[in-house]
N, C-alpha and C positions, 0 to 999 in steps of 0.2 A: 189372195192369201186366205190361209183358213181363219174364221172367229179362232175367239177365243175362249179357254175352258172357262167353267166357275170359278173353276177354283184358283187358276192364273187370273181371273182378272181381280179378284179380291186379294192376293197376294200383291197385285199393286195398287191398289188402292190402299191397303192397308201403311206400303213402304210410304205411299204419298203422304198419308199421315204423322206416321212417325219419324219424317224430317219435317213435317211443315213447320214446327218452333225454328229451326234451323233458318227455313226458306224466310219465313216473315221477316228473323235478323238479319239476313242477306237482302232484303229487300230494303230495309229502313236504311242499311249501311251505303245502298246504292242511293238513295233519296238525299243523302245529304251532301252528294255531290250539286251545287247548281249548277246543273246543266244546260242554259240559256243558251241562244244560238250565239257561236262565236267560243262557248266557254264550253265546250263537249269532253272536250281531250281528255281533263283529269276524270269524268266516268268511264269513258271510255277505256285512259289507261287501267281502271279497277277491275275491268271487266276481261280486257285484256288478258291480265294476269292471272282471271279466277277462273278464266276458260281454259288457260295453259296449264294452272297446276290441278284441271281436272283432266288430263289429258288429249285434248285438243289440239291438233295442230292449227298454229295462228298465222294470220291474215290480217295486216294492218297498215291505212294506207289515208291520206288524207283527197279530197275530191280532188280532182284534176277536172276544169270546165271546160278544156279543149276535148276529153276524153268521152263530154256525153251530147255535147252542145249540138251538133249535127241529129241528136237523135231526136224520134219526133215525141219520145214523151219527157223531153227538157224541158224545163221553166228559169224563164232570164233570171239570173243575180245582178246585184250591186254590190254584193257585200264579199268581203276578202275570203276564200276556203283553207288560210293556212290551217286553221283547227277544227277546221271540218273533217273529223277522222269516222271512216267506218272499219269496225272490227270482224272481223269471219272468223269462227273456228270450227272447222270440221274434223269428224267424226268419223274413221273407215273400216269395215269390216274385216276381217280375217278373212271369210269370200263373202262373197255382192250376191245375195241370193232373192233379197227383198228388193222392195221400191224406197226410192230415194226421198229426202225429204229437206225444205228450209223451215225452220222453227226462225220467223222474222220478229222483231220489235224495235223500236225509237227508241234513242237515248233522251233526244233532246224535247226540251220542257219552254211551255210561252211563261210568259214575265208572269212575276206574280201581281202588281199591282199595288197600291200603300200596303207594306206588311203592317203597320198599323190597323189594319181591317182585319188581319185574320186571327180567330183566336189563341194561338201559339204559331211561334216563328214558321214562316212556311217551309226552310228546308230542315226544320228539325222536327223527322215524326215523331207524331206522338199517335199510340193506340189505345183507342175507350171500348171496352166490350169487343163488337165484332167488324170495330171500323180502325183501319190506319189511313193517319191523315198527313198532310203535305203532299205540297210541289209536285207533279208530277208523278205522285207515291200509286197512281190510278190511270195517269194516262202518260206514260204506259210501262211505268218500270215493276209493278206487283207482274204484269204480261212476261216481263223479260228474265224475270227469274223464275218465274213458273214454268218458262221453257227451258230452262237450267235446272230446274228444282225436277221436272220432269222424269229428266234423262239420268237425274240423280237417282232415285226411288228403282229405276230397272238396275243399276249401277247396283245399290244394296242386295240385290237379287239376283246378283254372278251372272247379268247379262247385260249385252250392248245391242243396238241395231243391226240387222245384219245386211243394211243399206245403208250408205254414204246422206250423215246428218248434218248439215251445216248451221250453226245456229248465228245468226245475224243479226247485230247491236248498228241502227244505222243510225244517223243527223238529217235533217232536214225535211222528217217530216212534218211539221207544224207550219212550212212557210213553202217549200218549195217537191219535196217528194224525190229529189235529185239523190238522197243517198240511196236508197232501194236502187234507185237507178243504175244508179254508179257500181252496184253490187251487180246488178245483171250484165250490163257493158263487160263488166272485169270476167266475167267465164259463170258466173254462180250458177246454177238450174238444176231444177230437180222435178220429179216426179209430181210433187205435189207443196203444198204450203201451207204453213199456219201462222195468222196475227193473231195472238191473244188482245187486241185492242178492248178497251171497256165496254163492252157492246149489251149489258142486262143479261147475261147464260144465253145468249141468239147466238143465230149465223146472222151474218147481212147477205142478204140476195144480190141487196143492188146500194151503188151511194152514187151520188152528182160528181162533179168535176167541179173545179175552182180555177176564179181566176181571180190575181191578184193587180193591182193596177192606182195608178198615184195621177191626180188630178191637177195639173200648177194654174192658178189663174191671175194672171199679171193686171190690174188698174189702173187711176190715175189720181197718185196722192197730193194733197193741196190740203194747207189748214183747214181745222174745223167749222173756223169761221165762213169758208169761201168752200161749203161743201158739196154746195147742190151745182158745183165746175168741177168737181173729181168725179172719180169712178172706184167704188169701194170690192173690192177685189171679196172680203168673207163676204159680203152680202151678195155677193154673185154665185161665190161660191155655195151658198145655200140655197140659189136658184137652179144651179146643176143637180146639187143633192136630191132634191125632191124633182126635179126629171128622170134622173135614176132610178127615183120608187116607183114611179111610172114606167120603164122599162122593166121594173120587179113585177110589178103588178101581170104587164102582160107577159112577161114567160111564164109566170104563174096559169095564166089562161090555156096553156099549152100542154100541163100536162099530160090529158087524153091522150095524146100522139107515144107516150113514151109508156111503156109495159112496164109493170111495177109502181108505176107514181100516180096512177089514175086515181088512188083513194088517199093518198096523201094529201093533207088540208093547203100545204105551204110549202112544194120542197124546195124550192126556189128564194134561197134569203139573200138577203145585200145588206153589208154591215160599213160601215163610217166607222173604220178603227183608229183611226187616228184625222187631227188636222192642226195646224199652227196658219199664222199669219199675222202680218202684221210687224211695226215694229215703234208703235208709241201711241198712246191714248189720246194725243188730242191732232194725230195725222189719220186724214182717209188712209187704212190699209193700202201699200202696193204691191201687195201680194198675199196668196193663202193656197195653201197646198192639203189637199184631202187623201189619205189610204183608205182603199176598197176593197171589199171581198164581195164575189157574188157566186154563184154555184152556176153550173150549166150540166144538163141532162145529159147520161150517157150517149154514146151516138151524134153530139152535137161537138164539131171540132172547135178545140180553142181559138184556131186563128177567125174558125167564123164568129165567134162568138162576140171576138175581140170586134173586129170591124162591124159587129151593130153596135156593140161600144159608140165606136166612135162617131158612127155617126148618127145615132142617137145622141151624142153632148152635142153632135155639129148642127142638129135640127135644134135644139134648146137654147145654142148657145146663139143662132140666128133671131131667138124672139129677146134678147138683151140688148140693146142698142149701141153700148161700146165694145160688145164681146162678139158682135157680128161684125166690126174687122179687125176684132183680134184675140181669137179663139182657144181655147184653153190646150195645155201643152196636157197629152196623156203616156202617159210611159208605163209599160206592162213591166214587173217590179219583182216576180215570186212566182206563184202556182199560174199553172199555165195547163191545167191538167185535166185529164177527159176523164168523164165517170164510167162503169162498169157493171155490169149486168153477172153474177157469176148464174150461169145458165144449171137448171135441175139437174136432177138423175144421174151426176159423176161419180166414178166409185170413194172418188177422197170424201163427198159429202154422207154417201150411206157411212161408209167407216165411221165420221165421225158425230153421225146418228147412233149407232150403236155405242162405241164410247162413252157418249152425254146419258147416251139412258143405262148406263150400268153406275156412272158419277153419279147422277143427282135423279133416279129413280123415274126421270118421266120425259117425255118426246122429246126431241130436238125442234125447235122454231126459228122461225126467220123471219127477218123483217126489213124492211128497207130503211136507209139513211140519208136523209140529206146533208151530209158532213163529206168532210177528206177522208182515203184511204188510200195509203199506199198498194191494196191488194189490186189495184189496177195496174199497177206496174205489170206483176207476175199472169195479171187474166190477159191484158191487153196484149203488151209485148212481149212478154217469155212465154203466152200460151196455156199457162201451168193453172190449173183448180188451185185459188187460193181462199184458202177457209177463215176470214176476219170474225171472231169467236172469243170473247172473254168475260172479266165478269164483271159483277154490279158495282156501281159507283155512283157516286152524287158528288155535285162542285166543280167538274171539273173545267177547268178555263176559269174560275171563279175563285171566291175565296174559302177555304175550309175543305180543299180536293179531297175526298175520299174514297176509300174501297173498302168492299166488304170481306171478310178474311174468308168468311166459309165459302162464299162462293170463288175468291182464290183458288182455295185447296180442290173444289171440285171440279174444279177447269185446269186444275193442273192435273187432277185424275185422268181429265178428259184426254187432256194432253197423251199421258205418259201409256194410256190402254190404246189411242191413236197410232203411236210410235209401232206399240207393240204387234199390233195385227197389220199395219201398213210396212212396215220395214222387217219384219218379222224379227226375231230375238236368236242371239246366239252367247253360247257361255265367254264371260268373259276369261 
């Protein structure tokens, strides 16, 4: 497609501005949905209805786990998907003249933690100067109306795509990556993609894979009194844990092998997010149960990853004397997902090099992640350049989430001059 004039691209830049008050209280309005896993529905349904009455044709569907589970970028559940809904509304030309596009984001939000920590209620934002804060209000719902807020600003401007737009509100990014999923399985593809995820005004080149994984380790409980005849189940449990830093450590040493993480200090992290056990203070524990997250290098399959797992606890758990005949139970729980390399030189990325530098007046950068991203759904299995691209924040997973407004509005420019030379524009 041809750039774009000066003067069209300042005409939307300009519309971008003069809705962003709009956008922000569309954005706060969606913040006080909690959206926690399991609780998506009612954002969902909000979003549902605000894509419809912008005229949208909608798409509304809760996961189905028979529907993805065969495929190979699934990750097991446990947990029920009745409210597991993901929403589509697309967007079709008068004629199909342009390239196609997914404007993706996540509805769903991790716990907040004691709301006692944070300094106002965490789903009710609140904004100081150039920051909105709360729940989620950054990772990644400011994303998910910027890609609404967008398509809005060409809308002021008596135009539409004049390529088939889909924009997609999914669940399960934060634990398992199975809504994108579920979007792809169900027919969605296009030409190209955008996550506005919180990413600093970058592109990500490349992020790791995750894997999610639950540790049980069963003892031998006997009074306090008669302890050194039992077997204390957390105190073993802590001798797994730090095995596992040990296996941090050495995929740490392997960076070299993988392009992009060579200069990265650490991208390889293992977190202990949860653990219980036990069940009275003056009995040896008979049990304690550890959740894990660890990353694993593009190019490296979960199921291999999985099985040094294992038997890496089955080497540690032979130097424990009652845990070498009877070995800790490991169950893969959540993300189960390969990381992604989005390779140079594709035309979605020049596009939206030029975009970022009409937004915010200077280069487009990249940089790598060692976190989750659903843009490997779309690079790995559907093929498609997917451009994970949005803006500043601090907090997030923590207490006091926030986002920065101006870089909002300039990433939603990014967005909507992206649209405009990629899908090219026709009157509405």
């Amino acid at each position: 497609m041809t750039t774009l004039s000066t003067e069209l691209t300042q005409q939307i830049l300009a519309a971008v501005e003069a809705g962003f008050e709009d956008q922000i209280a569309f954005t706060e309005q969606l913040t006080r949905f909690p959206s926690l896993r399991g609780q998506e529905h009612t954002a969902q349904d909000f979003l549902f209805q605000e894509l419809k009455a912008r005229g949208y044709t909608m798409d509304r569907w809760a996961i189905d786990v028979n529907d993805i589970c065969h495929h190979p970028g699934f990750s097991p559940v446990t947990v029920d998907y009745s409210n597991a809904i993901n929403v589509v509304g697309a967007m079709r030309p008068a004629n199909e003249t342009g390239r196609s596009l997914i404007l993706n984001g996540h509805v769903d939000v991790v716990p907040t933690g004691p709301d006692s920590m944070w300094t106002t209620p965490s789903f009710e934002p609140r904004r100081d100067g150039d920051w909105l804060y709360g729940r989620g209000v950054a990772d990644m719902k400011a994303g998910l109306a910027a890609n609404i807020f967008a398509v809005e600003a060409l809308k002021s401007l008596g135009y539409r795509p004049a390529a088939t737009l889909y924009q997609q509100s999914v669940v399960e990014e934060e634990c398992t990556g199975n809504g994108a999923l579920a979007c792809l399985q169900r027919g969605y593809r296009a030409d190209a993609a955008i996550i506005p995820e919180p990413e600093d005004d970058m592109l990500v080149r490349a992020n790791v894979g995750v894997i999610w994984f639950r540790v049980r380790v069963e003892g031998l409980p006997v009074h306090v009194r008669e302890a050194g005849s039992g077997a204390n189940a957390i105190e073993a449990a802590y001798a797994l844990i730090q095995g596992l830093r040990e296996l941090e450590a050495d995929w740490n040493t392997r960076k070299h092998d993988h392009r992009y993480f060579e200069d990265l200090e650490h991208p390889i992290n293992f977190n202990v997010g949860k653990i219980e056990g036990g069940d009275w203070a003056s009995s040896v524990p008979a049990w304690c149960e550890f959740d894990c997250r660890i990353a694993i290098y593009p190019g490296v399959h979960a199921q291999d990853a999985a099985n040094e797992i294992e038997n890496h606890l089955r080497r540690v758990s032979d130097g424990i004397p009652f845990l070498a005949n009877n070995p800790p139970q490991i169950t893969f729980n959540g993300f189960f997902a390969e990381g992604y390399v989005l390779e140079e030189g594709t035309e979605a990325e020049e596009t939206l090099a030029r975009a970022h530098l009409s937004s915010y007046a200077k280069p487009l950068e990249s940089f790598v992640t060692p976190g989750y991203l659903d843009g490997r759904v779309f690079v790995i299995y559907g093929e498609t350049p997917c451009l994970v691209y949005g803006p500043y924040s601090e907090g997030i997973h923590g207490f006091d989430e926030r986002v920065k407004l101006s870089s909002v509005k300039r990433v939603t420019g990014t967005i909507a001059l992206f649209i405009a030379e990629w899908c090219g524009l026709e009157p509405i």
